[in-house]
N, C-alpha and C positions, 0 to 999 in steps of 0.2 A: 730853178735853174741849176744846174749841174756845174760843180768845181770847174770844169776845163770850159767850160762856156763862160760863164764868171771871168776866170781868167784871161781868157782872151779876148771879152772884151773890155777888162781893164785894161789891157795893153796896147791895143786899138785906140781905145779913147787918150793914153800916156799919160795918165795923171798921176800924180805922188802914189797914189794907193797900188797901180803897180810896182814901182819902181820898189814900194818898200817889201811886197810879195818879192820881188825878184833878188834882195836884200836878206829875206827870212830863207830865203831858198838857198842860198850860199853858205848862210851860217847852219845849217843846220836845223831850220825850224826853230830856233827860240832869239829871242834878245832881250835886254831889256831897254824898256820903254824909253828910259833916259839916253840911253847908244842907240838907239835909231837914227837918230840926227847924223850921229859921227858916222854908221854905216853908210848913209846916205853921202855924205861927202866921202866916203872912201870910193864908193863906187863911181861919184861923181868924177874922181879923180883919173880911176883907172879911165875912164870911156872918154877921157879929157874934154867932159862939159862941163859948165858951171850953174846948173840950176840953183835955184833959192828955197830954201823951204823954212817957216820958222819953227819955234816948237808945237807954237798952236794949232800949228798948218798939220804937221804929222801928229798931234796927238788927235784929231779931229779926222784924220785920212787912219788912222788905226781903231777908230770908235767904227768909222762906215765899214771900216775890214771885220770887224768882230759882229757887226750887227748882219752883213751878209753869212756870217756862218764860216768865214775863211779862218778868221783868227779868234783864238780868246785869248783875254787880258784879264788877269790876276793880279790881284794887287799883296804886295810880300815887302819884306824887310829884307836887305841886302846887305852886306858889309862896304862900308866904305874905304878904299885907301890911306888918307891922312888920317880921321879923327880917331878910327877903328869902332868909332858905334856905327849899329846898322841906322842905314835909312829906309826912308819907304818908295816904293819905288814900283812901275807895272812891269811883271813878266809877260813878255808876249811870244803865243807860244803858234804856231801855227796845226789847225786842226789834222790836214791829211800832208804832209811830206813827202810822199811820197808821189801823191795825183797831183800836187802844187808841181813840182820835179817833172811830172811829166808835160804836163800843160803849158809849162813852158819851153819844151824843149822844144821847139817851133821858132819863140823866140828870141829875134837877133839880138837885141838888146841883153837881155840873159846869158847868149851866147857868147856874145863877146866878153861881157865881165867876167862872167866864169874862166873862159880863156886866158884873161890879163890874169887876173886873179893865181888861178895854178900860176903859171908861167913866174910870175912874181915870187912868190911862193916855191917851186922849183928853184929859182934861181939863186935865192937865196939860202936854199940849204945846199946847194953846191957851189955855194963861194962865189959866186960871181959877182964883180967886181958893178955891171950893170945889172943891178938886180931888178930894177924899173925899167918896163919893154912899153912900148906904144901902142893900144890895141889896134891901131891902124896899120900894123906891120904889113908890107907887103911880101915878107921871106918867110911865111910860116910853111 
């Protein structure tokens, strides 16, 4: 099966494993395995849902992404903020960025976060005082 087939229909079906595709596709293609969680409630936030997922749920929805060929998972030492020793920790890196990128660019869901997302992000390097917009805006 082919990335953009794969991808769509993960998307189709909506289970965690897109969502976190569409997660790795914002950032850039990498995260690590430990912030996947918090990405997912960022995005959860922008699109004002509140799904659930626990760790086990996404590190188990990131094994099925790495074993279809989407993702690979590396396991590396990180620095941590308080203690300043590294931890250990999975890089997850996504294989094609750029065919991921397209394959989604179909969908809404993708569309929309991306949108909040910039928008957020614009707004707050121009000072605005609402820097948090509603993806449901109807004055775009």
């Amino acid at each position: 099966m082919d990335l953009e087939a794969a991808v769509r229909r993960l998307c189709e079906e909506g289970g965690l494993e897109a969502d976190i595709l569409r997660v790795l596709a914002a950032q850039n293609g990498v995260s690590w395995g430990s912030e996947v969680s918090i990405d997912l409630v960022e995005m959860y936030d922008f699109l004002g849902t509140s799904p659930q997922a626990s760790e086990k749920d996404v590190e188990s929805a990131l094994k099925k992404l790495a074993s279809e060929g989407l993702v690979s998972l590396e396991k590396r030492k990180r620095g941590s903020g308080g203690s300043g020793e590294p931890v250990n920790d999975v890089l997850v890196s996504v294989n094609d960025l750029r065919g991921l990128r397209l394959a989604l660019a179909g969908d809404e869901v993708y569309r929309r976060y991306s949108y909040a997302r910039y928008t957020r992000i614009k707004d707050a390097l121009e000072g605005k005082s609402e820097a948090r917009r509603s993806v449901n805006r109807t004055d775009r």
